[in-house]
N, C-alpha and C positions, 0 to 999 in steps of 0.2 A: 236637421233637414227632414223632408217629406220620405216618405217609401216612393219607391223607383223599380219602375219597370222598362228595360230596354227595348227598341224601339222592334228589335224582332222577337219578342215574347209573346206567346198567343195567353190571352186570358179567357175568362167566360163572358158572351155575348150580351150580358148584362140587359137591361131592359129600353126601352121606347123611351128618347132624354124631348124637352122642349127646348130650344136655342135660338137666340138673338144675335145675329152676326151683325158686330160693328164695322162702321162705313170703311177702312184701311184695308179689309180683308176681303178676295175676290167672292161676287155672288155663286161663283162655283160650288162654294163650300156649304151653303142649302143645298144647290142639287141635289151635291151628292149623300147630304145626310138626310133630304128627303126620299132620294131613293134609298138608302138602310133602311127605313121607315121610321125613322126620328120627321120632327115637326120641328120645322127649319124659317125662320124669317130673317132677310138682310134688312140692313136700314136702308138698301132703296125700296123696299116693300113697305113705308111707312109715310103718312101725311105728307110727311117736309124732306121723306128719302135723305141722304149723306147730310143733311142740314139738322138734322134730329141733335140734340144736344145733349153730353153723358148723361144727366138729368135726368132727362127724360128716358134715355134707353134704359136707363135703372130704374126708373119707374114701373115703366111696360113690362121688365123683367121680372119682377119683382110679384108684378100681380099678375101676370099668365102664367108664374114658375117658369120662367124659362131661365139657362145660361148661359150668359153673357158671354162671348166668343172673342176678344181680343188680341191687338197687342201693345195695346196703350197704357200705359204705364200710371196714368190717372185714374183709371178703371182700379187698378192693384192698391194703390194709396187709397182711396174710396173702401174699396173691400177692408186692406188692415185697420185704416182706426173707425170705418162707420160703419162696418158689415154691411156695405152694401156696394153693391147687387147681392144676393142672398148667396147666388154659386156663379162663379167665377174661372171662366178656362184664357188663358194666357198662352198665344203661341209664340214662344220666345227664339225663333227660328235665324233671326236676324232677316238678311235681304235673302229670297225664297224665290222662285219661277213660280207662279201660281200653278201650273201641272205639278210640279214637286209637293209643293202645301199640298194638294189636292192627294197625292198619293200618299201622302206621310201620315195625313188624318186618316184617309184611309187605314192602312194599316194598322193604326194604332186604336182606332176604334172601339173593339172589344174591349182594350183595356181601359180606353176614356171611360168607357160605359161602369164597368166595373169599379173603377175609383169614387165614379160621381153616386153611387149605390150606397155610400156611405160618407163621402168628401164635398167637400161646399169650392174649396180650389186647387185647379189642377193644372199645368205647367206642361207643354210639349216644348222640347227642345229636338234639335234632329238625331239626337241620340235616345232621348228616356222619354218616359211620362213619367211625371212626377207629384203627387197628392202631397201638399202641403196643409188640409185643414179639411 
């Protein structure tokens, strides 16, 4: 299994990430990682918005470095046999209040940051974050 950090662990602040938040996942979640000052796009900020096809979000990602923000399960199969998207975060929360997601990332932040500093994918459950590659 990946290294595992619990969901109240403080790590280091880790640096400035670029991210593509897929259409399933509230636009809250740029907000709020634009205000950390990370560089935040939803797929309704794109041509064809929720209509954008994995494809293409992996393309986009791909070539702006951004990572890809999920919890689509297609996304993950893509990643294991094609490596692609290049970096891959999977929120595997199950059914979530989007204020809960909203604060969970929150929290967990520092440590997203920190994993993705050296990891390509990274796994939040409501307990851990967890670096699998």
């Amino acid at each position: 299994m990946g290294d595992t950090i619990g969901t109240d662990t403080p790590t280091g602040s880790g640096s400035r990430l670029n991210w593509l938040i897929d259409a399933q996942l509230p636009k809250r979640l740029a907000f709020l990682l634009n205000e950390q000052g990370d560089d935040a796009i939803h797929t309704l900020d794109l041509p064809i918005g929720n209509f954008t096809p994995d494809s293409a979000i992996t393309e986009i990602a791909d070539r702006e470095s951004r990572i890809v923000i999920t919890k689509d399960q297609d996304f993950v199969n893509s990643f294991l046999l094609h490596g692609k998207p290049r970096q891959l975060f999977l929120i595997s929360t199950g059914n979530i209040a989007n204020h809960d997601l909203v604060s969970l990332l929150a929290a967990n932040l520092p440590a997203i940051r920190t994993m993705f500093a050296s990891g390509t994918f990274v796994v939040l459950n409501r307990q851990h974050v967890i670096l699998h590659g």
